[in-house]
VOGU-3710 file (C-alpha; in Angstrom, 3 decimals, decimal comma):
1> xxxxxxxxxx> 90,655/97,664/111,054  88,442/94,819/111,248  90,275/91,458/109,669  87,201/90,593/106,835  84,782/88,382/108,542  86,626/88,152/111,627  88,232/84,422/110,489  87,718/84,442/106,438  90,061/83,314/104,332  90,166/85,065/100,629
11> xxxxxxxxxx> 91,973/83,473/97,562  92,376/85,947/94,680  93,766/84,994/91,162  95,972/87,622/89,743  96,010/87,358/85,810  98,365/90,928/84,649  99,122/91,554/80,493  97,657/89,063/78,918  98,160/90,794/75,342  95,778/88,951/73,171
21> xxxxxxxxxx> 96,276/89,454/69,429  93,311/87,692/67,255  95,462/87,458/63,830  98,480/87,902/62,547  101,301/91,112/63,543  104,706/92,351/63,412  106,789/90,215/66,550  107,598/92,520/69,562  110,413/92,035/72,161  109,972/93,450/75,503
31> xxxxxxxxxx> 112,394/92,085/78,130  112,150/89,242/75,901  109,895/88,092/73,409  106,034/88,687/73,059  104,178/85,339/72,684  102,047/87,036/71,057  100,878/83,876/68,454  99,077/81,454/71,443  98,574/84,974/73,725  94,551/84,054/73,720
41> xxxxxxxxxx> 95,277/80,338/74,870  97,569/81,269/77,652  94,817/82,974/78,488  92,620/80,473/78,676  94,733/78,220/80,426  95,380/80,648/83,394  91,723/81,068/83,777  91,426/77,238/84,684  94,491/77,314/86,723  93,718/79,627/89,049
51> xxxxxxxxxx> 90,089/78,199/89,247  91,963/74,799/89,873  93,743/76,245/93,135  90,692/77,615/94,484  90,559/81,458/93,844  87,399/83,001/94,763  87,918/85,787/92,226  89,862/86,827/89,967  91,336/89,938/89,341  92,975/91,519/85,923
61> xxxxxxxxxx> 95,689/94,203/85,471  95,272/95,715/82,446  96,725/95,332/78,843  93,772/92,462/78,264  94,559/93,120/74,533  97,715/93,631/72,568  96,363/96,445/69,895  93,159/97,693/71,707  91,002/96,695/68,916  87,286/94,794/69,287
71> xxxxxxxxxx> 87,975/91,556/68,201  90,914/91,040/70,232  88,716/92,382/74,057  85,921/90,407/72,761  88,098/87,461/73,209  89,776/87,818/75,723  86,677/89,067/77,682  85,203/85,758/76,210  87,941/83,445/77,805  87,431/85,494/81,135
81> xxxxxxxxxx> 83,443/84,843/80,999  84,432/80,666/81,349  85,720/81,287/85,317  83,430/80,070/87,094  83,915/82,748/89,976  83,829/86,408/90,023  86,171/88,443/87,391  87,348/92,128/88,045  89,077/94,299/85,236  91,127/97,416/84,570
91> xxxxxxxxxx> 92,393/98,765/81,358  95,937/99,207/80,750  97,490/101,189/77,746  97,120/98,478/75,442  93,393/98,403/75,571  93,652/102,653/74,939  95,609/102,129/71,526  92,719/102,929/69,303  91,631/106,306/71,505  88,786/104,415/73,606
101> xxxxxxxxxx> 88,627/101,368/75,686  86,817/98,674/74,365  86,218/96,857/77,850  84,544/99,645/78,796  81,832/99,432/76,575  82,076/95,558/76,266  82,098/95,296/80,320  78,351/95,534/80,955  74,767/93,860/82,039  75,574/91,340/79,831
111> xxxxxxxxxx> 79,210/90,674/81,067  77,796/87,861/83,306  80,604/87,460/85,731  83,262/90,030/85,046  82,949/93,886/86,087  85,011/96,709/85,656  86,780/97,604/88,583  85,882/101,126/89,757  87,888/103,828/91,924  84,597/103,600/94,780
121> xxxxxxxxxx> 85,219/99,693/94,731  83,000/97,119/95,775  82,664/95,136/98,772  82,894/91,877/98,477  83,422/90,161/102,235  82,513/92,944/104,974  85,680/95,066/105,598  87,147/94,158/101,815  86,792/96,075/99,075  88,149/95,645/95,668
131> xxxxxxxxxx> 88,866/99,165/93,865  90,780/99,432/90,397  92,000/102,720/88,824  90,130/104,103/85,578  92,886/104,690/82,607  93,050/108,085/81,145  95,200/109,344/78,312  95,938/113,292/79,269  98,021/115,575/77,154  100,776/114,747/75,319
141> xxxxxxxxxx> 100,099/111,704/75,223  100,809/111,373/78,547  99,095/108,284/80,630  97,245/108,714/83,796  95,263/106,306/85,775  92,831/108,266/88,001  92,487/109,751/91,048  90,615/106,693/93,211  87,415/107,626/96,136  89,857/106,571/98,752
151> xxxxxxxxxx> 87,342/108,877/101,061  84,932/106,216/100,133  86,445/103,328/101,202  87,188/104,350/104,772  88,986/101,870/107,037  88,302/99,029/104,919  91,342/96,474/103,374  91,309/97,279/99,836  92,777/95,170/97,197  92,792/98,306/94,657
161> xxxxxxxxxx> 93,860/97,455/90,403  95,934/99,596/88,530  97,696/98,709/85,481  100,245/101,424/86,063  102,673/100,336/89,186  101,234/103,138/92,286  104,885/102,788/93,997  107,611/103,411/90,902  109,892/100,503/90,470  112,236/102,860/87,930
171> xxxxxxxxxx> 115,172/102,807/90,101  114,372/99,007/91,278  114,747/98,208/87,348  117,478/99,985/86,718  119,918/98,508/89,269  118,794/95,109/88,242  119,116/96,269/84,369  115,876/95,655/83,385  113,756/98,059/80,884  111,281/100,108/82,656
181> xxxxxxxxxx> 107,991/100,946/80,654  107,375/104,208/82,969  104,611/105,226/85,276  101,615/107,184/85,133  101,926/110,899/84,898  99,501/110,897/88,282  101,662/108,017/89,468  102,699/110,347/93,087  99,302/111,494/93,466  97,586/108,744/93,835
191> xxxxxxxxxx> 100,423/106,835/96,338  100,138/110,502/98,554  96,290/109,333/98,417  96,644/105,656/99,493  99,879/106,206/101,639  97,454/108,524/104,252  94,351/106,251/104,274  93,438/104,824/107,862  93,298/101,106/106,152  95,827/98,943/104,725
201> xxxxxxxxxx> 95,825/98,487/100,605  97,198/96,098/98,490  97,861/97,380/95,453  97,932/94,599/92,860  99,737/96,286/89,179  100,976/95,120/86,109  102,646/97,311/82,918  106,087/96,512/83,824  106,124/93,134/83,367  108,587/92,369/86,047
211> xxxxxxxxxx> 107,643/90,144/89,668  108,280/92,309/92,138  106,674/93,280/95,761  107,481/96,413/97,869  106,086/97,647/100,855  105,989/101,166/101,932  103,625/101,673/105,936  100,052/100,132/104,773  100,487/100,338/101,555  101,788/97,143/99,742
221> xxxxxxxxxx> 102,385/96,584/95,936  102,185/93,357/94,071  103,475/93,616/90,791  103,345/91,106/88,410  104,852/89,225/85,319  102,952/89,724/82,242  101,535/86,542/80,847  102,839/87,615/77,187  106,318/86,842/78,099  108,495/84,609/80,114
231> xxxxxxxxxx> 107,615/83,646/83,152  104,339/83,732/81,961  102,855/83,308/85,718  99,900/84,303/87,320  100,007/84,320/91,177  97,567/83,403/93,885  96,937/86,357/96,838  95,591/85,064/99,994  93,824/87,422/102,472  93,642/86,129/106,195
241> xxxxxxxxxx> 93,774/86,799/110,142  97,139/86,137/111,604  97,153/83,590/113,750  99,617/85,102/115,669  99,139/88,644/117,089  96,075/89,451/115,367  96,322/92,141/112,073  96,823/90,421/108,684  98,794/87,878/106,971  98,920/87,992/103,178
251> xxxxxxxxxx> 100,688/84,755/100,792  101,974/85,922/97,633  102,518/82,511/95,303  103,130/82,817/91,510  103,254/79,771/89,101  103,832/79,668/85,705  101,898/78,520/83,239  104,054/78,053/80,186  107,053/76,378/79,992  109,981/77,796/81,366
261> xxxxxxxxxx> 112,278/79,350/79,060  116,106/79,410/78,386  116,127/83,278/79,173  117,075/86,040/81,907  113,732/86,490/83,419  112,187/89,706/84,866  112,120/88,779/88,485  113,052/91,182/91,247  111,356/89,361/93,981  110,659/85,114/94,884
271> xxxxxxxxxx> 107,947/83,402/93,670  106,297/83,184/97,151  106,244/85,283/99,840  104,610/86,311/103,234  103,682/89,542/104,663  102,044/90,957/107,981  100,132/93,977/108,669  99,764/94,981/112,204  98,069/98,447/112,570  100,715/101,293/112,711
281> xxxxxxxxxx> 103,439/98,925/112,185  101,924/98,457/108,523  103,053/95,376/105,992  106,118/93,283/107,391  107,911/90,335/106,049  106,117/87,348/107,724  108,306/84,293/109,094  108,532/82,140/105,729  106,915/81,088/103,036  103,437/78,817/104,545
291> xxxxxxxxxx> 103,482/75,301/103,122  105,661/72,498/101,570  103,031/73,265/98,614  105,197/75,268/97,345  108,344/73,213/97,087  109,732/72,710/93,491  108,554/70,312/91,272  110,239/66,637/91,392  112,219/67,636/94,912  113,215/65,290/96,851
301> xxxxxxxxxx> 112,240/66,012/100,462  115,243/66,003/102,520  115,195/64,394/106,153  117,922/66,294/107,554  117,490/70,283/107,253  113,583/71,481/106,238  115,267/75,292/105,736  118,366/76,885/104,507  119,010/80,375/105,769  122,054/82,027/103,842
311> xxxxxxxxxx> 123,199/85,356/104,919  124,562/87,320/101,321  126,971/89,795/101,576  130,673/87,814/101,660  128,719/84,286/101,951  127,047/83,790/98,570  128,131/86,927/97,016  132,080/87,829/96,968  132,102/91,102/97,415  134,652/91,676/100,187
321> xxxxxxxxxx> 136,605/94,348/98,243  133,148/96,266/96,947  132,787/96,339/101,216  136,400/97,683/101,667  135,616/100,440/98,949  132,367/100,823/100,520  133,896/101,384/104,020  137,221/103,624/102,787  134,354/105,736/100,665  132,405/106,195/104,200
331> xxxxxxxxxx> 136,028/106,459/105,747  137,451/109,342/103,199  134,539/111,300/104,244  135,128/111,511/107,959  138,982/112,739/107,122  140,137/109,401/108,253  142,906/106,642/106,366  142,017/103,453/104,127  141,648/99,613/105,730  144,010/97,838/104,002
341> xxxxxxxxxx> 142,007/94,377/102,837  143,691/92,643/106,096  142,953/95,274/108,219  139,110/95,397/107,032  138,916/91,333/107,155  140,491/91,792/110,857  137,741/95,000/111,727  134,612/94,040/109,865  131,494/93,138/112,360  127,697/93,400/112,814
351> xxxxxxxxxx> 125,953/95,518/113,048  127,362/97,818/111,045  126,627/100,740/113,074  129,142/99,525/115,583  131,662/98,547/113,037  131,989/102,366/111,612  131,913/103,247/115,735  134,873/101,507/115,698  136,971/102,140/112,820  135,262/105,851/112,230
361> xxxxxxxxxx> 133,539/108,778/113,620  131,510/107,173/116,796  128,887/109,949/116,543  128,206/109,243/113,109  127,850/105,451/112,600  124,303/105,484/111,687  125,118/108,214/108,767  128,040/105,877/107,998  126,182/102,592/107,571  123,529/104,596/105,184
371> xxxxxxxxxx> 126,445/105,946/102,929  127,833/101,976/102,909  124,692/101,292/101,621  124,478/103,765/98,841  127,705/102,204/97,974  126,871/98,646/97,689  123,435/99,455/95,859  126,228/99,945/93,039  128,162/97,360/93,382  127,371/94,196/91,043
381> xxxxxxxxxx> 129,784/91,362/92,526  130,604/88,257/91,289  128,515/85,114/93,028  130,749/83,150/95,670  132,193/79,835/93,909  129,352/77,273/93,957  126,801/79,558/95,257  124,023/78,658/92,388  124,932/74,869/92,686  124,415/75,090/96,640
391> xxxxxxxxxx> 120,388/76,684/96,221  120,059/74,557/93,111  120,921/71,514/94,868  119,220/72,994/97,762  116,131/72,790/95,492  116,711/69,184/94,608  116,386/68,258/97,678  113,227/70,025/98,458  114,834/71,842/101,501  113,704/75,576/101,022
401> xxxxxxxxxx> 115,816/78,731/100,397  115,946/82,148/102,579  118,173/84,746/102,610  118,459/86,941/106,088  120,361/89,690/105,429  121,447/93,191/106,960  122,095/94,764/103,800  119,653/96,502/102,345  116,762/95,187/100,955  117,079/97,379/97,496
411> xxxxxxxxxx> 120,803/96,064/97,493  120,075/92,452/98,179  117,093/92,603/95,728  118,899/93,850/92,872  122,100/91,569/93,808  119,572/88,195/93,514  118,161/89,806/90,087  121,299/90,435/88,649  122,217/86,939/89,083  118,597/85,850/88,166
421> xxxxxxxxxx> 118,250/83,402/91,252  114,935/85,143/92,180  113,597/81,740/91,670  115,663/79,686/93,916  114,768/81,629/96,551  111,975/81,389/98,616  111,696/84,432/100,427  114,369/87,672/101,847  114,761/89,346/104,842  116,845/92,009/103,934
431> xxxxxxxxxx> 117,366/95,198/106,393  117,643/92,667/109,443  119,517/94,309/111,884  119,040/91,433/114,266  118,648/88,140/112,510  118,220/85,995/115,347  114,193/87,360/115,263  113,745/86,137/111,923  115,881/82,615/112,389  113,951/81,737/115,505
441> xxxxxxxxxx> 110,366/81,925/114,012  112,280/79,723/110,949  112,654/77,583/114,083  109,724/77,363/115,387  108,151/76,351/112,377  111,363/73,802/111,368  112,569/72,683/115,560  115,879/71,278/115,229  115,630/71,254/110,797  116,854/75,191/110,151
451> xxxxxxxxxx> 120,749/75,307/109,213  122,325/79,283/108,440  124,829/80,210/107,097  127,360/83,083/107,394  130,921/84,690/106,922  130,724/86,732/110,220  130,705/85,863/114,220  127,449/87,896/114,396  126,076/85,568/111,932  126,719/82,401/113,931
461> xxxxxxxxxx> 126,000/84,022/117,240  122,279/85,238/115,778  121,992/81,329/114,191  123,032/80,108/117,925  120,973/82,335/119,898  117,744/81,250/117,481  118,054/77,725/117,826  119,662/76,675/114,482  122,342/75,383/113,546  125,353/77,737/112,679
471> xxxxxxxxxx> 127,474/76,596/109,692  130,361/79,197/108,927  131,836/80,334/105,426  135,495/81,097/105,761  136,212/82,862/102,413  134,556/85,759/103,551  134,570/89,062/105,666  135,983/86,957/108,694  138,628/84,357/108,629  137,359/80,947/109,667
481> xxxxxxxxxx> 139,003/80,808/112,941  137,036/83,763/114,095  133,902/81,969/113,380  134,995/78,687/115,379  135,696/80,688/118,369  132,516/82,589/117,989  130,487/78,487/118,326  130,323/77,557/114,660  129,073/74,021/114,200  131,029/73,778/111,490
491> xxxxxxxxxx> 133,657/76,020/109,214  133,786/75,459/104,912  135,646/76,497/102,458  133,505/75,899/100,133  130,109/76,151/99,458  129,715/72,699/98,088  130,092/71,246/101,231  127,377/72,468/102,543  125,251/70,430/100,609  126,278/67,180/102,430
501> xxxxxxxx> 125,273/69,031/105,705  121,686/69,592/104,438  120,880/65,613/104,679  122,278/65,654/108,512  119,462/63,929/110,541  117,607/66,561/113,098  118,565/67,564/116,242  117,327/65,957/119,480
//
């Protein structure tokens, strides 16, 4: 595939379940509750602020309206009509309430700007279409959203709009104990469809109204927050060339636009994020997130460390016993005995697959380490002590948050929603069987101002090999000693102490 215009750069606003009531109505709670009373000047506002960061369009997810009746599409359609750049739509249930979809008899010649995004799509830089799925209400009651002309769009990138999420975040939800509003009743159709297209997709959804991002080959998913409800974000998607390696680089950034609120928030994935797509390789985490622009507001820039890797398992989370469960589970099932907790602290090492070589079957370690995982996805451990006052003062300091991780990305991802910290972290490489890859383009980027953190001698031997500076956490898998030997710069105790590290001048 052809990058769009060989070196363009596209901006697209993201604007997902807006809800907008005209009048008054009962109060509805969803993950939390529906600001339904100012839904039409949030609106508004979001318009403007994603005009203010430079989108070149703007796109809509569905749900425009709160009771799918006239007055309420007419105005939101009306607060759409003030961007001054191009606006595409999809329904969402919401707009179906009444039995027909207003937008699609207010979207029209006289729409001016805004259009209704159709399953063909439309080009709109050579080699980028945007597509959106129609919503149908089938039998039942049930919801569907459309079969889309993916033998229309050919190898194109397409940025395709459905309300309903096209990969199912059910399961994603449910470990992070989150309601889940359900998917279309076409919902695996249409991902078979996309999934086998030559070209990449991102597939931008709403409906849930949970942040979230998941990649499956070329075919990524952007789900968003709803508008109507804490966070109350919209998010900023830019398309461009990679500068490295050719393919496709796409920065994910959402804001909010509302004032935060005192509640658990339906995040399952950072604020901003970066992802590659490199033909058959499809969409990959990319090094970082791209700019300081994204630092939290009021930081103070530190002039010591610019980046903070943390591995999780044992080094923010303390979950060395879920591990030793986890491994005597996997153990139990290969007819051999229980680590006792010092035998597993004394065993435990990375990569996995060679730990269960070593205390287990050899011929089965790769069958092992996908049962540990299974295990973990269960677990729900307690945070390490000052864990949440290391990223938070991590944040203060404007020195930016990653976590690079070999657990699993589904485990790590509910772990960091469960203990809502989505936001104080800037991106996750989860899955990493070799960190050092991930750490080095961190160092790259940072020379000399990337610190990581781990309980294990892999850890500090992947932080050494990258370039960055290896800080060991003793209360973990390993005992501290282990982690001196294996070149730690340093050993804590305590997560608080790493703090005072993070102002450390940088390295010749």
């Amino acid at each position: 595939m052809t990058p769009p215009t060989g070196g363009a750069v596209l901006r697209i606003g993201v604007v997902s379940d807006p809800h907008v009531r005209v009048g008054d109505g009962p109060g509805v709670v969803w993950h939390n509750r529906l600001l339904l009373e100012d839904s039409l000047a949030r609106l508004d506002s979001a318009v403007a602020d994603l005009a203010r960061r430079g989108a070149d369009l703007i796109v809509v997810a569905g749900d425009l309206t709160h009771d799918g009746d006239r007055a309420a599409a007419e105005a939101a359609l009306g607060a759409l009509r003030a961007s001054p750049v191009p606006v595409f739509v999809v329904p969402g249930n919401h707009d179906l309430v009444g039995g027909a979809c207003m937008m699609r008899e207010l979207v029209g010649p006289g729409a001016g700007r805004i259009r209704l995004a159709s399953g063909a799509g439309e080009i709109v830089l050579p080699g980028l279409r945007i597509a959106g799925a129609s919503m149908l209400r089938g039998r039942d009651d049930l919801w569907a959203s459309g079969a889309p002309d993916v033998a229309g769009w050919g190898a194109d990138l397409v940025v395709f709009l459905s309300h309903f999420p096209v990969i199912s975040l059910g399961q994603r939800c449910e470990r992070a104990d989150l309601r889940y509003a359900g998917d279309a009743a076409d919902r695996a159709q249409t991902e078979a469809l996309i999934a086998v297209r030559p070209g990449p997709t991102i597939v931008v959804s709403g409906h849930t109204h949970v942040r979230d991002v998941v990649a499956a080959g070329s075919l990524i998913q952007c789900s968003c927050p709803a508008l109507v409800e804490p966070p109350a974000e919209v998010a900023l998607l830019t398309v461009r060339p990679a500068r490295l390696g050719g393919g496709l680089r796409l920065d994910l950034d959402h804001h909010g636009v509302a004032a935060d609120a005192p509640v658990r928030l339906p995040v399952l994935a950072p604020r901003a994020s970066s992802w590659r797509h490199l033909g058959t390789a499809g969409w990959t985490v990319a090094q970082a997130p791209r700019t300081p622009s994204a630092r939290r507001p009021g930081a103070t820039r530190s002039e010591g460390v610019a980046m903070l890797a943390c591995d999780w398992n044992g080094t923010l989370t303390d979950d060395a016993e879920e591990a030793r469960h986890a491994t005597n589970a996997v153990l139990r099932t290969q007819g051999r005995a229980d680590l006792s907790r010092a035998g597993f602290r004394a065993a435990f090492r990375l990569p996995l697959s060679a730990f269960f070589a070593e205390v287990g079957d050899p011929g089965s370690a790769e069958a092992a380490t996908r049962l540990w995982d299974e295990q973990m996805a269960l677990a729900r451990p307690p945070l390490q002590p000052n864990a949440e006052a290391l990223l938070r003062g991590a944040a203060e300091l404007g020195v930016r948050v990653g976590i690079v991780s070999a657990a699993a990305p589904e485990v790590v991802d509910a772990q960091i929603a469960h203990h809502n910290l989505s936001d104080l972290v800037d991106f996750v490489d989860a899955g990493a069987r070799v960190k050092r890859a991930t750490l080095a383009a961190l160092v790259a980027a940072h020379p000399g101002r990337v610190m990581y953190i781990g309980d294990t001698e892999f850890d500090v031997r992947e932080a050494i090999a990258a370039g960055a500076r290896a800080i060991g956490y003793g209360q973990g898998y390993r005992p501290g000693a282990a982690l001196r030997a294996a070149g730690a710069e340093i050993v804590v105790d305590d997560l608080a102490a790493v703090l005072r590290r993070l102002q450390l001048p940088p390295r010749g």
